[in-house]
N, C-alpha and C positions, 0 to 999 in steps of 0.2 A: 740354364740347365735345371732339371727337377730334381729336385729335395725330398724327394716320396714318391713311392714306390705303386706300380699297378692299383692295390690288395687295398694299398692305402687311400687311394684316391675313392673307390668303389667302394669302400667301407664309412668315410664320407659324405658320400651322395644316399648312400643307405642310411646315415642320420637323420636327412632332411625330414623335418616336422612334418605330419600327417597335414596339417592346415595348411601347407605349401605347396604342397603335391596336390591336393583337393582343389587349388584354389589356380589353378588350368581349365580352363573349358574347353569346346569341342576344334577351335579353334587356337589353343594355347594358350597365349598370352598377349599384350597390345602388340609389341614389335612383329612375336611369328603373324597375327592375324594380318598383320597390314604392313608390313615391308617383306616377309619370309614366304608365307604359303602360297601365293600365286604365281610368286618365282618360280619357287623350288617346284612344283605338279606344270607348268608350264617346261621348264628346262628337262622334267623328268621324259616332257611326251606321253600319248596315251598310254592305258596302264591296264585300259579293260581286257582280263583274261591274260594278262602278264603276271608271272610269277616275279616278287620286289619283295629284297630285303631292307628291311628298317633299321639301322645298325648301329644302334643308340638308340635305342627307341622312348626311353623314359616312361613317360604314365600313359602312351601307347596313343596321344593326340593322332599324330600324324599318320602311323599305321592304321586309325580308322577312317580319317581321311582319303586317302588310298585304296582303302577298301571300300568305300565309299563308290568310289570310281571303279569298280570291275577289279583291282587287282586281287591278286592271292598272296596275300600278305606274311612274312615271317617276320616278327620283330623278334630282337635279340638286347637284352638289359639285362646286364649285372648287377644293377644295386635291388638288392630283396623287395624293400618298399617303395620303389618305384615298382619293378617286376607286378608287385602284387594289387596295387593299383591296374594296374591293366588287365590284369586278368580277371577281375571284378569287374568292370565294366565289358570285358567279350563276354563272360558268363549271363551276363545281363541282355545284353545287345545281339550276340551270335552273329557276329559279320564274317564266322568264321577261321579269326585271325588267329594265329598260333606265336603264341609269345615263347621265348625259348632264354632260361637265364647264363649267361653266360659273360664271359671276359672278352673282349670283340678283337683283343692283341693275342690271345691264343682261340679262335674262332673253331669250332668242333662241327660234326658234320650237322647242318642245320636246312640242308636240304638243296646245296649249292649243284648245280648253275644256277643263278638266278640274269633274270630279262635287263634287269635295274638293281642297283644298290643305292638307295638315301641314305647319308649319314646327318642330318644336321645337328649341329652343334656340340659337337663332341668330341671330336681331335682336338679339340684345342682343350678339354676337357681331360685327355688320356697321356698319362707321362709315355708310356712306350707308343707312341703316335702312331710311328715309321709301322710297325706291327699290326697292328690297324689297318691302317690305308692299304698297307700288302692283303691283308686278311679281305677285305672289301673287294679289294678290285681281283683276288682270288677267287673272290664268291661267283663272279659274273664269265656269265656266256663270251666268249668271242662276239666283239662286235657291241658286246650290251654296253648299258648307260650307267655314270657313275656321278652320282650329283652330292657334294658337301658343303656344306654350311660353315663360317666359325666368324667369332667378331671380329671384323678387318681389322689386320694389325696394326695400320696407322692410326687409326681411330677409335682407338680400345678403351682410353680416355674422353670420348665424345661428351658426351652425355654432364659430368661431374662439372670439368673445367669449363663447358659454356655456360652449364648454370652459376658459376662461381665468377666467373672472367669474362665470362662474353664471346668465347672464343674457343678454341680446340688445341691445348697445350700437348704437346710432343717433345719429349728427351733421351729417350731411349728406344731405337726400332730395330738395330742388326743383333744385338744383344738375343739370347734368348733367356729367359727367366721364369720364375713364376709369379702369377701376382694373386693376393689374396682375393677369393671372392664369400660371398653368404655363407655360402654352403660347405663349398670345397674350392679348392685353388684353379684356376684355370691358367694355360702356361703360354706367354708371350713368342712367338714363332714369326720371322718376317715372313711375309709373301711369298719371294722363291721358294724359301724352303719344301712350301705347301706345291708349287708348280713344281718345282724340280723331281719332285719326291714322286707325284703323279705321272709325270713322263717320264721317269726311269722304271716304275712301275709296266711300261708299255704302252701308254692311254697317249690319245691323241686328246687335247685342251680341245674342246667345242667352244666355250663361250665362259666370259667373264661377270657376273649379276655385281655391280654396285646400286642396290636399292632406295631411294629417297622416299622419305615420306611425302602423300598429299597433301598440298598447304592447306586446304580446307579440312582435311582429317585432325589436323593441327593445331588449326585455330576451333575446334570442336571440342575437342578431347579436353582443354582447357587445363594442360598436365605443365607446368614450369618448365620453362627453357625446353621445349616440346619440339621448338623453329630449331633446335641442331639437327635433329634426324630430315629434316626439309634439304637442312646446308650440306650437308657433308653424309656421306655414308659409315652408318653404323657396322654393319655388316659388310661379307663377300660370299656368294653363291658360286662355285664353280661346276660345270659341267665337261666331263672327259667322258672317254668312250673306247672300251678293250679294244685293242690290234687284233682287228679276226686271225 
């Protein structure tokens, strides 16, 4: 269960160092460029002349990806310097996109119906979640696409324990929790939770993304214990889709 509050968690991620937020390219980061983004814009479907909320948007990588591809893009981030990051780069770029700051658990009008809602990586990021996911899949048209991202709950520990062990240690999955991360805490949630939550919502499950990395991306990268994201999935991509 969370120990911190919305306000708290979003005040937070408004800490995070300028050199860490800078330090994202057009592409993110190693994992979104190579297990995340061609999921998540494949599962989204085309996008050219689709109005798509971004919802989490962060330092606004993905919403110019998206934009990129014909969408009309509304990103929505609460944490200031994140926020402010991306709007230095649209002022720059002009792809159009309109960042909008907000709390995505009390979502304001931000220009909704939308064709698609992206959220990656971020519910598992947000203590009032449930709020959220309602607010998201509120945003969308009948019928639209709803695609979310978060570290798979089995393998949240991936990454630590096969560099340490060899292997992918698990001891705690029905539990929900929080666990400490860099920046800000991110909170432990089984899998139902996430499907259940979605289908009570009204969305019908499309498709399930468990991601693997390229063994040749792998043995390139030359990154330690790098062969877990090959073994096992780091992440989970789900795509649903509103009851017209």
């Amino acid at each position: 269960m969370s120990t911190i509050s919305n306000s708290e968690a979003i005040a937070a991620w408004a800490a995070m160092p300028t050199d860490a937020i800078e330090a994202y390219d057009d592409q993110g980061d190693f994992p979104k460029r190579h297990l995340m983004n061609g999921n998540l814009l494949r599962m989204l479907g085309p996008v050219d002349g689709r109005r798509v909320l971004d919802a989490g948007s962060g330092e606004g990588y993905l919403s110019r990806l998206l934009a990129e591809r014909g969408a009309e893009v509304v990103g929505v981030e609460p944490a200031a310097a994140l926020l402010a990051r991306s709007q230095k780069i649209e002022q720059d770029r002009r792809q159009g996109i309109r960042f909008v700051q907000a709390d995505l658990s009390t979502l304001p009008e931000v220009g909704q119906p939308f064709d698609a809602v992206v959220c990656s990586m971020v519910l598992l990021a947000i203590p009032a979640w449930q709020s959220a996911m309602a607010a998201c899949v509120g945003a969308l048209k009948p019928g639209g696409r709803f695609v979310f991202s978060i570290t798979h709950p089995a393998f949240e520990n991936l990454y630590p324990t096969w560099r340490d062990h060899g292997h992918c240690q698990l001891d705690r999955y029905l539990d929900e929790y929080e666990m400490p991360e860099g920046h800000a805490p991110d909170f432990h949630r089984p899998l139902s939770a996430y499907i259940n939550e979605v289908i009570g919502l009204g969305c019908r499950v499309i498709e399930l993304c468990e991601p693997g990395l390229d063994p040749q991306v792998a043995r390139d990268s030359g990154i330690e214990a790098i062969e877990s994201y090959v073994a096992l999935p780091n992440f989970l991509i789900i795509s649903a889709e509103r009851d017209r």
